[in-house]
N, CA, C and O of each residue as an XYZ file, in Angstrom:
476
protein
N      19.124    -23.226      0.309
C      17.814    -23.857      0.179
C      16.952    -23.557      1.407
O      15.763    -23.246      1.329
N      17.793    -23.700      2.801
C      17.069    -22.933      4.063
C      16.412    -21.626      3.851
O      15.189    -21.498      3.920
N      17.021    -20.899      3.658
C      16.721    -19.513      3.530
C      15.457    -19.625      2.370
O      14.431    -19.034      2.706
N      15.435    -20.118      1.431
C      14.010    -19.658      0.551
C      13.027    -20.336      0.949
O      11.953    -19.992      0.454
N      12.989    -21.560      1.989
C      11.855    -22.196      2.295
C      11.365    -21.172      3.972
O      10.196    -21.275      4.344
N      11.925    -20.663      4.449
C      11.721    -19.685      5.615
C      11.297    -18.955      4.976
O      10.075    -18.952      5.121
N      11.735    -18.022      4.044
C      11.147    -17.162      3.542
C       9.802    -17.081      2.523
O       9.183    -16.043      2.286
N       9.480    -18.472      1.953
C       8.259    -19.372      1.724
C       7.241    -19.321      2.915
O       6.042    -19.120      2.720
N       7.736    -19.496      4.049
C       7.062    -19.881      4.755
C       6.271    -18.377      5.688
O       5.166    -18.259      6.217
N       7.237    -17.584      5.576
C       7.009    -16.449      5.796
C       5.607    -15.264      5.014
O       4.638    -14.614      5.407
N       6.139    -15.487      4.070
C       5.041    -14.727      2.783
C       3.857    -15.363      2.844
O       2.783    -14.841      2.545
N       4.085    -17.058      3.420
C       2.729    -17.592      3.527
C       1.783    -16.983      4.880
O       0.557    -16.965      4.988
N       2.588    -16.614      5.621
C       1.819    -16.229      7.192
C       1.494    -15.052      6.461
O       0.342    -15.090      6.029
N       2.188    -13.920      6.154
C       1.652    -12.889      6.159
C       0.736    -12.345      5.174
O       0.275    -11.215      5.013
N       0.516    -14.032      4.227
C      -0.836    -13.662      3.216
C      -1.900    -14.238      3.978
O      -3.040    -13.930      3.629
N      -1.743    -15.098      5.056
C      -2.525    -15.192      5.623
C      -3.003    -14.536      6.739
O      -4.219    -14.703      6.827
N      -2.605    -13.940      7.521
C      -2.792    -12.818      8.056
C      -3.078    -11.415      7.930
O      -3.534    -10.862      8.931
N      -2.909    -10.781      6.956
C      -3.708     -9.833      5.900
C      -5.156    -10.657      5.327
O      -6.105     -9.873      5.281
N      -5.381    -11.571      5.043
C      -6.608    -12.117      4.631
C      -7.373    -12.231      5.563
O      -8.549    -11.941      5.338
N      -6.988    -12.690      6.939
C      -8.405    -12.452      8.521
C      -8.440    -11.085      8.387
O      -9.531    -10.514      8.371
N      -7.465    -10.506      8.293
C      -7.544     -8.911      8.701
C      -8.446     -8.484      7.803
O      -9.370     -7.717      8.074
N      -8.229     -8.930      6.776
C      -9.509     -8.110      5.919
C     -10.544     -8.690      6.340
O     -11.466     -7.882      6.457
N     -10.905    -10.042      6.709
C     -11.905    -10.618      7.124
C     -12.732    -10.155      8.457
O     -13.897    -10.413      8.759
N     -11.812     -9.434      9.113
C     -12.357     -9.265     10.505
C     -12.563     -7.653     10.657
O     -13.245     -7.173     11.563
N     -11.944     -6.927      9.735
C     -11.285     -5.581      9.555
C     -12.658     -4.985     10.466
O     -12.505     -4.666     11.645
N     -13.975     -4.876      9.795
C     -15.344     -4.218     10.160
C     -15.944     -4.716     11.425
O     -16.730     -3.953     11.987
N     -15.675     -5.991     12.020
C     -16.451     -6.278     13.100
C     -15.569     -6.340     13.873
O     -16.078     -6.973     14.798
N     -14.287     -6.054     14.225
C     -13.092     -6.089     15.260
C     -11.980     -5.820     14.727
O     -11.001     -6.514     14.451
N     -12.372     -4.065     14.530
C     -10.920     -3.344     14.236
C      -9.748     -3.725     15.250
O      -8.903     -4.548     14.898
N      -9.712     -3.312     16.118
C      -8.904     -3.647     16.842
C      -7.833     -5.376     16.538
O      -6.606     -5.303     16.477
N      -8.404     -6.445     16.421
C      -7.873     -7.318     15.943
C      -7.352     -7.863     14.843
O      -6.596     -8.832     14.774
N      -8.025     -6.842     13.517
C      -6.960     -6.454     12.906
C      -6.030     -5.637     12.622
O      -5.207     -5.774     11.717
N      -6.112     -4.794     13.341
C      -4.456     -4.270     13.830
C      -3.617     -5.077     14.457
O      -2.419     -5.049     14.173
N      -4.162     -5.998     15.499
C      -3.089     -6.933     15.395
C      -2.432     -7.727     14.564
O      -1.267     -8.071     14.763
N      -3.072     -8.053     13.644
C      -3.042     -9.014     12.291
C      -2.152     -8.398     11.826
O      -1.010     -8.855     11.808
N      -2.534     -6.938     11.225
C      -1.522     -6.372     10.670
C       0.286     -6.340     11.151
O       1.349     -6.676     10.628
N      -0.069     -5.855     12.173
C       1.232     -5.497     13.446
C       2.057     -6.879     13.238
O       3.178     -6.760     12.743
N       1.463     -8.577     13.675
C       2.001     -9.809     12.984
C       2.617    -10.026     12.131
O       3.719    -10.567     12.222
N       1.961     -9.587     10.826
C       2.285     -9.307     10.091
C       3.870     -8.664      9.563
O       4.824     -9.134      8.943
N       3.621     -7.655     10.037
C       4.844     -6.629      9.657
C       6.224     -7.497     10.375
O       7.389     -7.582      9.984
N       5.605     -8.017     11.453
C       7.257     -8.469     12.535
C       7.522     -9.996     11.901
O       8.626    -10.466     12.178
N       6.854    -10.620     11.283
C       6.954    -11.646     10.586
C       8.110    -11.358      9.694
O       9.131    -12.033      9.569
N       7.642     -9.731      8.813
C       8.383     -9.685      7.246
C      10.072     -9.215      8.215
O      11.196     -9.433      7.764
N       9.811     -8.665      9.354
C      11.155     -8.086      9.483
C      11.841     -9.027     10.240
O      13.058     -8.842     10.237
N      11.386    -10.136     10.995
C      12.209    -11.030     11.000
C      12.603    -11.856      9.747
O      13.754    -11.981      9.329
N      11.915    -12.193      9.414
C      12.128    -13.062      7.957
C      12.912    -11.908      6.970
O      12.952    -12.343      5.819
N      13.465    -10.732      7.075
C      14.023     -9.710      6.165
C      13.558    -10.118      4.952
O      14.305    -10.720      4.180
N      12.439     -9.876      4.683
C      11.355     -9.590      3.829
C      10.959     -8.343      3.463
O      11.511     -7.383      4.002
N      10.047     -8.158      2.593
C       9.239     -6.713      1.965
C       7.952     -7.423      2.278
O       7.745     -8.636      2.320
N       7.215     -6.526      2.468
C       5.270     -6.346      2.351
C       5.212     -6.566      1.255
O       6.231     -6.414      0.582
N       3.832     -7.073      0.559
C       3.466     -6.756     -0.798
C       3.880     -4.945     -0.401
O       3.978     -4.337      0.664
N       4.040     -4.541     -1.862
C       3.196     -3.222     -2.262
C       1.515     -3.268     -1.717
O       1.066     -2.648     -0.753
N       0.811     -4.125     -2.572
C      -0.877     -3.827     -2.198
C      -0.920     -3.930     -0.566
O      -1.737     -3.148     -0.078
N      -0.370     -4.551      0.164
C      -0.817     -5.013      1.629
C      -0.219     -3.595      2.103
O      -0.959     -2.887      2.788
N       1.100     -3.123      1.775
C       1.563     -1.449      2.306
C       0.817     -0.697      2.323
O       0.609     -0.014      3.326
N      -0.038     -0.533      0.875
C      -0.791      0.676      0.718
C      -2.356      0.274      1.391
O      -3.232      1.138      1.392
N      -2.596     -0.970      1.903
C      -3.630     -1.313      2.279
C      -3.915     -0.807      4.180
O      -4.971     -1.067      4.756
N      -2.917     -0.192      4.753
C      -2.100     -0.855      5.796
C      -1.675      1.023      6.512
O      -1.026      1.806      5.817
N      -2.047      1.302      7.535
C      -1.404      2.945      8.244
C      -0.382      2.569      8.866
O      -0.331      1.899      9.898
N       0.681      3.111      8.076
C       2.331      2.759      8.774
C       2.100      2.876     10.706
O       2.390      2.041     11.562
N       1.319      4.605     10.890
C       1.394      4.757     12.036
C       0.799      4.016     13.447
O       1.418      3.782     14.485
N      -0.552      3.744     13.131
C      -1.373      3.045     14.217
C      -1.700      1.467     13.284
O      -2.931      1.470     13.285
N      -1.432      0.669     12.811
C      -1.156     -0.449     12.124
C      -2.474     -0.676     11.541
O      -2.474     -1.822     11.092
N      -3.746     -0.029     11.317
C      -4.847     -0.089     10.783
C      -5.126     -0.802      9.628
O      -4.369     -0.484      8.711
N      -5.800     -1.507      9.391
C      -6.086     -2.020      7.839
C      -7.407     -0.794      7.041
O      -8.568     -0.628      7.417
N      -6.694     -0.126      5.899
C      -7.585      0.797      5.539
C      -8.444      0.270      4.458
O      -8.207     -0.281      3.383
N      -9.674      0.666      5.180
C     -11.223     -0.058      4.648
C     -11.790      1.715      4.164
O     -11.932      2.667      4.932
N     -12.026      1.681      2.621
C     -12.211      2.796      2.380
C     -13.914      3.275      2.462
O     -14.732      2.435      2.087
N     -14.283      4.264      2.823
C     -15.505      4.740      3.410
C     -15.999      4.415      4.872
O     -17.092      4.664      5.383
N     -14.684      3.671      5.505
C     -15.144      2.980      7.313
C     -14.184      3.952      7.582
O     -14.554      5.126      7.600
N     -12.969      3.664      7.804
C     -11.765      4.299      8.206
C     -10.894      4.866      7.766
O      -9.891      5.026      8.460
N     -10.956      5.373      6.464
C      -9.940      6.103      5.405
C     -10.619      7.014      4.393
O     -11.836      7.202      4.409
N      -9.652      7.672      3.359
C     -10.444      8.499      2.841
C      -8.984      8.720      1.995
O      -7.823      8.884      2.372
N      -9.753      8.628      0.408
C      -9.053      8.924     -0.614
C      -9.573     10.130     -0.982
O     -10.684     10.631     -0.806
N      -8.253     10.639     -1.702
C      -8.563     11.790     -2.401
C      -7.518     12.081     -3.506
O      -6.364     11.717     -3.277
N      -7.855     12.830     -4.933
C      -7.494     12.613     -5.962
C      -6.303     14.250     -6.195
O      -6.644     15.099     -7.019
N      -5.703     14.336     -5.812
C      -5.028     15.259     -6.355
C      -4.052     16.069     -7.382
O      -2.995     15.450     -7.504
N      -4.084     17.263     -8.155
C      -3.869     17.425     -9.250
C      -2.503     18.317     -8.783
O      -1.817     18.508     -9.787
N      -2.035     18.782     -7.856
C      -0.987     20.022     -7.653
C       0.562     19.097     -7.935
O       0.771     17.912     -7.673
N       1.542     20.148     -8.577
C       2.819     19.776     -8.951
C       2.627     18.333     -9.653
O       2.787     18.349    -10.873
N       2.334     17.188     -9.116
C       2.657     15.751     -9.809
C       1.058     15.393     -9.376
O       0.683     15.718     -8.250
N       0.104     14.696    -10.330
C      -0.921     13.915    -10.156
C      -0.601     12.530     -9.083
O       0.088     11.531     -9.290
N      -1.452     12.960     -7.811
C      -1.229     11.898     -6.699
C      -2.701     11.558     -6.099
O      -3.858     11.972     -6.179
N      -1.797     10.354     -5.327
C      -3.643      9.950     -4.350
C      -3.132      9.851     -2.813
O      -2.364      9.129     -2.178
N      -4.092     11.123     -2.522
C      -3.978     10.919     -0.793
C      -5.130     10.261      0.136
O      -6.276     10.599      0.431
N      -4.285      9.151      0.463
C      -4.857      8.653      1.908
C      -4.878      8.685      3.028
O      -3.920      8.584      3.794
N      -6.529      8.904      3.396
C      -6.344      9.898      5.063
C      -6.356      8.544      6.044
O      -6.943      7.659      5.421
N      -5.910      8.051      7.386
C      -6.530      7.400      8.131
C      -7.215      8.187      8.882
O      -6.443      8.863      9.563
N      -8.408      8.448      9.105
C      -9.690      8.524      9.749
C      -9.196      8.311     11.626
O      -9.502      9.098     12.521
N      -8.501      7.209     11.758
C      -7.814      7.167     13.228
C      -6.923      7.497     13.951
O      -6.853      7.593     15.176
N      -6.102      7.705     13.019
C      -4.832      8.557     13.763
C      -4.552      9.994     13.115
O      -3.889     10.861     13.684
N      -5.347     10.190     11.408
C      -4.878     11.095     10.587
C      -3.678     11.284     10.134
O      -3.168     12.392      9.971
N      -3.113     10.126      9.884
C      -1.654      9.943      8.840
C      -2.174      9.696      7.290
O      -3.126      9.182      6.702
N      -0.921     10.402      7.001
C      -1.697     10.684      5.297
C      -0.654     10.170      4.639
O       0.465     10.485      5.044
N      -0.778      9.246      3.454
C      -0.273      7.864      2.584
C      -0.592      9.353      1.539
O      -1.583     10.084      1.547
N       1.001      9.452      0.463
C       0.556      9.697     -0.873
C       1.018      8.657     -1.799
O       1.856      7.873     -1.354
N       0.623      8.513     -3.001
C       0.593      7.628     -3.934
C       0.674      8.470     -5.351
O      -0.155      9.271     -5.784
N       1.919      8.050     -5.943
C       2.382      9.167     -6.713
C       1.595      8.355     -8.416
O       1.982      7.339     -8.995
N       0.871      8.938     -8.651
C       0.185      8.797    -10.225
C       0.974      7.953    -11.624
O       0.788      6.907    -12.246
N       2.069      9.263    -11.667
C       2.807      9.117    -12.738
C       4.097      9.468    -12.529
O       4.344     10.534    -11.965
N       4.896      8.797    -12.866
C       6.477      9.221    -12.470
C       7.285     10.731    -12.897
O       6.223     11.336    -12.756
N       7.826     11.347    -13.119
C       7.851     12.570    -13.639
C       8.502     12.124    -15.403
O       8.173     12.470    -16.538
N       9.524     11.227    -14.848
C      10.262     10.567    -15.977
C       9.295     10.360    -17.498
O       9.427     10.726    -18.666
N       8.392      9.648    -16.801
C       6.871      8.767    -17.693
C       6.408     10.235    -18.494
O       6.551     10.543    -19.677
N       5.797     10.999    -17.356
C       5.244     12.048    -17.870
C       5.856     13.117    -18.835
O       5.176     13.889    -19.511
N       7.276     13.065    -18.817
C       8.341     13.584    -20.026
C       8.187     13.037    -20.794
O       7.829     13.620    -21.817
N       8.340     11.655    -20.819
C       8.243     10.819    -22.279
C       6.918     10.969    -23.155
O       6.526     11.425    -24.230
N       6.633     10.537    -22.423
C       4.987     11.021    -23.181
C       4.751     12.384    -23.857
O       4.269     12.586    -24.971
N       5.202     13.301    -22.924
C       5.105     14.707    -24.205
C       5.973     14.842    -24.510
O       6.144     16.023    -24.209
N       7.192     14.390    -25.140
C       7.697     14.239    -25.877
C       7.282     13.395    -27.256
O       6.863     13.984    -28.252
N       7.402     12.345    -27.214
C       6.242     11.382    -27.645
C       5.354     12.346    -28.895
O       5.523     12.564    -30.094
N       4.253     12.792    -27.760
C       3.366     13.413    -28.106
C       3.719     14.839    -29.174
O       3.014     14.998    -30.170
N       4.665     15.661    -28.913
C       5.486     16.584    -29.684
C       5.778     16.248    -31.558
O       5.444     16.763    -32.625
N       6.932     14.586    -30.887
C       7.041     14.282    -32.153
C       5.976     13.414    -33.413
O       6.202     13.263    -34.613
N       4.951     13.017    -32.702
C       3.988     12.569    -33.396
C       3.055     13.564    -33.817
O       1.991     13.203    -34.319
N       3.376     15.013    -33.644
C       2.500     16.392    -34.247
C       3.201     16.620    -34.829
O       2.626     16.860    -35.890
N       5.148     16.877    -35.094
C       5.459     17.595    -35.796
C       5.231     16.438    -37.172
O       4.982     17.029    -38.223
N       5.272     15.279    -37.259
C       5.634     14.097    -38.496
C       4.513     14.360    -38.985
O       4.590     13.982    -40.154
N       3.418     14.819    -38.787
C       2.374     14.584    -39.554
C       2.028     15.445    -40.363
O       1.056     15.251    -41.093
């Protein structure tokens, strides 16, 4: 019962701390990188996970909160597997974000195969 109320208590800091960070992100970058940085040592003491959204929100390398058109930069790419690359603008570490699984994308033309030949 200890353990899930720490860890309650945990997820609560670090939704709250991602929320100044976004709040403060544009008028004192710098302080939310700290937010962020909090953040992260919160989840790894508490042996926790990040959201997903707060990860991809977030530059593993310089702890940045990525604000897109201030400090980051998406881009849509079509080579081998449909992905999305994210630039940080501050350090230039690049986040990919994989589209479609390869698995998904089999099924589907497959899928797609047998719903041409039935008809």
């Amino acid at each position: 019962m200890r353990q899930t109320s720490v860890k309650q208590i945990a997820r609560q800091r670090i939704q709250t701390l991602f929320d100044e960070a976004k709040n403060v992100s544009v008028s004192d970058p710098k302080l939310a990188m700290q937010y962020v940085k909090s953040a992260r040592r919160i989840a790894m003491a508490a042996r926790i996970r990040v959201p997903i959204d707060f990860r991809r929100q977030t530059c593993k390398k310089c702890n940045a909160l990525l604000v897109q058109g201030y400090n980051c930069r998406f881009r849509v790419k079509q080579k081998r597997e449909p992905h999305v690359v994210i630039t940080c603008l501050n350090c230039g570490n690049q986040i990919r974000i994989m589209l479609r699984k390869r698995k998904e994308q089999e099924d589907l033309e497959q899928n797609k195969d047998t719903n041409e030949t039935s008809r």
